[in-house]
GUTOR-346202 format. One record per residue (C-alpha): residue in one letter; residue number from 0; z negated, y negated, x negated; chain. Coordinates in steps of 0.02 Angstrom, whole numbers, always signed. Layout:
BEGIN
r:a k:NUM up:Z north:Y east:X c:A
...
***
This chain:
BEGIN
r:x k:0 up:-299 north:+362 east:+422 c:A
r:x k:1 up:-339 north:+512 east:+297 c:A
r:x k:2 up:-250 north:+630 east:+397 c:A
r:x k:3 up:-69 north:+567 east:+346 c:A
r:x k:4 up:-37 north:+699 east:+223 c:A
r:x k:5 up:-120 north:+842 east:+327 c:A
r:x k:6 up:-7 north:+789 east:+475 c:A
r:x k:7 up:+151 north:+791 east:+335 c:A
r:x k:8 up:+107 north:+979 east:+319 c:A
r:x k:9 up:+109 north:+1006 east:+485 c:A
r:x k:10 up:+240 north:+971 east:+542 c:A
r:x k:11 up:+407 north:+1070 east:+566 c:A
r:x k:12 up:+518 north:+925 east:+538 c:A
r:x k:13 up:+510 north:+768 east:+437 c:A
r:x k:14 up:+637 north:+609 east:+458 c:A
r:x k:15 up:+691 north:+531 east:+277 c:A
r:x k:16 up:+541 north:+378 east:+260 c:A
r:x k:17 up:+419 north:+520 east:+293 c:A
r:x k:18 up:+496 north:+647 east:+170 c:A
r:x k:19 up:+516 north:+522 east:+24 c:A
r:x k:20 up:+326 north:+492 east:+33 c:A
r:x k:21 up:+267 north:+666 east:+98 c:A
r:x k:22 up:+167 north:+584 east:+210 c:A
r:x k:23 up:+174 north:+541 east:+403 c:A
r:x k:24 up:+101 north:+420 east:+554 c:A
r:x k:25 up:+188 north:+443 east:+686 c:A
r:x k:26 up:+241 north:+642 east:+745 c:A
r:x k:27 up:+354 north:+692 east:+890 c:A
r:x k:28 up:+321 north:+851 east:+998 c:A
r:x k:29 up:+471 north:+924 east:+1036 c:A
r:x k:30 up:+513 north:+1038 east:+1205 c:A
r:x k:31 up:+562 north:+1175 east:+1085 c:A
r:x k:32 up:+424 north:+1164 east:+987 c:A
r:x k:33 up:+483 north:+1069 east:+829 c:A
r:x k:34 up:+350 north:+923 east:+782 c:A
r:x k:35 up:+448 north:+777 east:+706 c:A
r:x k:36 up:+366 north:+687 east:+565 c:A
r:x k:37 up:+409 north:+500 east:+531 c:A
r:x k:38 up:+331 north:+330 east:+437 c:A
r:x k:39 up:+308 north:+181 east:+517 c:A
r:x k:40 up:+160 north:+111 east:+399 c:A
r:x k:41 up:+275 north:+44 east:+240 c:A
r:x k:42 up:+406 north:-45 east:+336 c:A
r:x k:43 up:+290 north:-137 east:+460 c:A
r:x k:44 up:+176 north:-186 east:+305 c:A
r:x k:45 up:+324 north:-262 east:+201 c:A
r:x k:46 up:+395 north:-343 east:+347 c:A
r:x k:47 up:+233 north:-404 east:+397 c:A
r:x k:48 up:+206 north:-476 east:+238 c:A
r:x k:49 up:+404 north:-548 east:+226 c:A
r:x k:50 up:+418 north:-607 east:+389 c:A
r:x k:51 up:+253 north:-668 east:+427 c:A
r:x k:52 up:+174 north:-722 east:+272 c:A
r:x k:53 up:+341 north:-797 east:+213 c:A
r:x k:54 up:+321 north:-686 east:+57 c:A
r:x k:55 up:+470 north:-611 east:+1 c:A
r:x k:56 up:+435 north:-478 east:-125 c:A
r:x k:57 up:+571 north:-456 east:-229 c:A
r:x k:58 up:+554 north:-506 east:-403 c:A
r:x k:59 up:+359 north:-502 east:-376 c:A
r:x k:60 up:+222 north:-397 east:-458 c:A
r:x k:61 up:+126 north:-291 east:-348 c:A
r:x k:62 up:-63 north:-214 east:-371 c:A
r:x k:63 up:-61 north:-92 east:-234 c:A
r:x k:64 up:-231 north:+0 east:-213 c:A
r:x k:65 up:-248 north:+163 east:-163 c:A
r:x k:66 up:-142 north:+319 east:-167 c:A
r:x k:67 up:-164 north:+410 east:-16 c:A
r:x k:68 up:-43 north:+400 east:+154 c:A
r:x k:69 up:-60 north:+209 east:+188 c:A
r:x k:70 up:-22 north:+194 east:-16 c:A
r:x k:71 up:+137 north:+307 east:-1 c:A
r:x k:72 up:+204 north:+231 east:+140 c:A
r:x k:73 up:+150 north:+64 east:+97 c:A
r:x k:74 up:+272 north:+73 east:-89 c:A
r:x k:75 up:+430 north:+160 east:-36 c:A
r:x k:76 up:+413 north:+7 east:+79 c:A
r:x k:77 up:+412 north:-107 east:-56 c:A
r:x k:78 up:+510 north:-23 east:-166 c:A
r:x k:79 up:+665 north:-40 east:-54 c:A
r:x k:80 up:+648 north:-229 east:-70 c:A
r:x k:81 up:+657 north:-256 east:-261 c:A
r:x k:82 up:+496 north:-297 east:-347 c:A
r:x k:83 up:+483 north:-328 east:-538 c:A
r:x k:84 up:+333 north:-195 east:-537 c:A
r:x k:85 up:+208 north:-115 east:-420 c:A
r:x k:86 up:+44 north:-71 east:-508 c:A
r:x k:87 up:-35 north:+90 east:-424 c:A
r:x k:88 up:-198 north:+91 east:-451 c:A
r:x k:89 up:-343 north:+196 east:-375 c:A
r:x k:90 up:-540 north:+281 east:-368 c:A
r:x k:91 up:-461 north:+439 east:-448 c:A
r:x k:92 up:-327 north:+389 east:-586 c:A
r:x k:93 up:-225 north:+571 east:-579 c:A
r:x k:94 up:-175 north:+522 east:-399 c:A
r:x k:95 up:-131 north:+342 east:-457 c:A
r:x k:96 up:-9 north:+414 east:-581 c:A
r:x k:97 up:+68 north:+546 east:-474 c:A
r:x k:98 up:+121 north:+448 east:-322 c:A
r:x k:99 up:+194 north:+318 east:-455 c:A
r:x k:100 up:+280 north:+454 east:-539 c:A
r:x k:101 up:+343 north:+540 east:-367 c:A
r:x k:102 up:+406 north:+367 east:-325 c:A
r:x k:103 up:+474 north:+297 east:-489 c:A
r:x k:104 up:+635 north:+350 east:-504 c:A
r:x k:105 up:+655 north:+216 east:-346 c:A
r:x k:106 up:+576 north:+68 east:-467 c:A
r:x k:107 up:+461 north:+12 east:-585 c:A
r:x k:108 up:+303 north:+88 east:-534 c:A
r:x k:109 up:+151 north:+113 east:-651 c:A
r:x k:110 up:-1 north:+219 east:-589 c:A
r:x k:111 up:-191 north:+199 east:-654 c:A
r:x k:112 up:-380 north:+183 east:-646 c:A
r:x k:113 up:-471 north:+17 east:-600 c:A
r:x k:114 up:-546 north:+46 east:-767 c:A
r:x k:115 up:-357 north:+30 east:-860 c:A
r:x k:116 up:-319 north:-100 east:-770 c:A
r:x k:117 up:-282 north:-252 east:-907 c:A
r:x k:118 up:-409 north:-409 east:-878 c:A
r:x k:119 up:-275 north:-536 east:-900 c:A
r:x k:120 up:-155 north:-455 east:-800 c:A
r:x k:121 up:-103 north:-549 east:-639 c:A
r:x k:122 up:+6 north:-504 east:-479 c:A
r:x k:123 up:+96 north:-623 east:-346 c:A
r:x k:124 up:+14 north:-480 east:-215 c:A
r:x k:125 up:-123 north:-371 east:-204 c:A
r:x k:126 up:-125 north:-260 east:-61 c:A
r:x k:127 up:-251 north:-128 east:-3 c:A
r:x k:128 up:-183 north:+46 east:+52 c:A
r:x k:129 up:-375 north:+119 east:+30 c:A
r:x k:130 up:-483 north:+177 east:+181 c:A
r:x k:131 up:-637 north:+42 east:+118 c:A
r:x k:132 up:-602 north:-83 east:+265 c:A
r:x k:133 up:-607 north:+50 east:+396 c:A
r:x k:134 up:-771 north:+120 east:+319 c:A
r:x k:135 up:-851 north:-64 east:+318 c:A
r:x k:136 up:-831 north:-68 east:+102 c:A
r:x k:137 up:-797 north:-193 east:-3 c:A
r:x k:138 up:-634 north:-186 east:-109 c:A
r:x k:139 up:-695 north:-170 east:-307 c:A
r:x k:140 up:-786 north:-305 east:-360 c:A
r:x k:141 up:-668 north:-456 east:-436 c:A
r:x k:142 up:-518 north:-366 east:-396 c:A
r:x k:143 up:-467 north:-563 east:-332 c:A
r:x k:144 up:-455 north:-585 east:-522 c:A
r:x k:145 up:-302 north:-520 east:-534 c:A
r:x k:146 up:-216 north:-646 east:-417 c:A
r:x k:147 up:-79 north:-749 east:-524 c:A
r:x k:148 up:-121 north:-950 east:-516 c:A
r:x k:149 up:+37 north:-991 east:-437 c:A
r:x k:150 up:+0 north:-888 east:-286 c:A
r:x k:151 up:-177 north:-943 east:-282 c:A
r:x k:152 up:-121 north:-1122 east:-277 c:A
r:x k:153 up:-22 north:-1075 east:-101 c:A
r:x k:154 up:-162 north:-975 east:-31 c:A
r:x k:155 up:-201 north:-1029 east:+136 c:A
r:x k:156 up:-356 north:-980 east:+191 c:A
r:x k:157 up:-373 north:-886 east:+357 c:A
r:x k:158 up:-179 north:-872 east:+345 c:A
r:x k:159 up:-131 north:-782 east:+189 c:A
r:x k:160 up:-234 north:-614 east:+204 c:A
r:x k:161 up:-179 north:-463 east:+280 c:A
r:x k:162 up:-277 north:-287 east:+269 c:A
r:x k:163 up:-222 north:-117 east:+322 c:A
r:x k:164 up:-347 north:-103 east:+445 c:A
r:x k:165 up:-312 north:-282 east:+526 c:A
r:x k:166 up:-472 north:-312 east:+564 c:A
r:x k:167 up:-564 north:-491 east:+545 c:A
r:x k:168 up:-717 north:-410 east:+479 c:A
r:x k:169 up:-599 north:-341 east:+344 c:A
r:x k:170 up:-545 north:-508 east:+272 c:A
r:x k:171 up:-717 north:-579 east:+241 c:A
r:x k:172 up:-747 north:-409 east:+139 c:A
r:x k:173 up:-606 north:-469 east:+41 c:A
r:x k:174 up:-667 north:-678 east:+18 c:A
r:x k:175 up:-811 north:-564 east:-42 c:A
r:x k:176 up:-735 north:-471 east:-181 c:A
***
């Protein structure tokens, strides 16, 4: 939801997964008045994607789009499990490059445009972190591109797509792009 980093600000107290990425889903309202912040989204998404996809991520390369809440969450997540490299990239390039640079010193992260992305480049995931699903739009056109052979070999269709929104309208977006 767009209202992850407002609700960060907000709040009066903020658990560890929800400081590292200065963002929050989940807050607590305290008797006394504190409001607890915490982040749920990364770890459910990376287990998700380990435990039912059968996808471990270490080692892997990673296109993450987007940079907002879902985004932050979504690659201190991954992060913690070892990838080779997670690719930020985003609408607004700036915000690309500073979430991979507030985030770096944890892994290799690189942050960009979908213009700098390279043509050839490929990735053993590609994960969405934008708000396009939940607004019924498409991911960038031929962003499926960037999909390495080997994974697209192992692909099972109806099986092997997950989208932030988890909705089934969202996945034939995605068949789309």
């Amino acid at each position: 939801a767009p209202f992850k980093l407002d609700a960060f600000a907000w709040a009066t107290e903020r658990m560890e997964r929800a400081a590292i990425v200065g963002a929050t889903n989940c807050l607590k309202f305290e008797p006394d008045g504190r409001v607890l912040a915490e982040m749920f989204d990364g770890v459910g998404l990376a287990n998700d994607i380990e435990s039912n996809l059968g996808f471990g991520l270490r080692g892997k390369r990673v296109l993450l789009l987007g940079a907002g809440g879902a985004a932050r969450g979504a690659l201190a997540a991954f992060l913690e499990r070892g990838p080779a490299e997670v690719v930020v990239v985003n609408r607004t390039a700036d915000k690309a490059t500073d979430l991979a640079r507030h985030l770096g010193e944890r892994g290799k992260v690189v942050g960009c445009g979908y213009a700098e992305l390279g043509r050839n480049e490929r990735f053993d995931l590609v994960v969405n972190a934008t708000s396009a699903s939940m607004k019924g739009e498409l991911p960038p056109k031929g962003i499926s591109r960037f999909i390495s052979d080997a994974v697209r070999a192992r692909l099972r269709p109806g099986r092997d797509e997950l989208d932030r929104a988890y909705q089934a309208a969202a996945k034939e977006r995605w068949r789309q792009a």
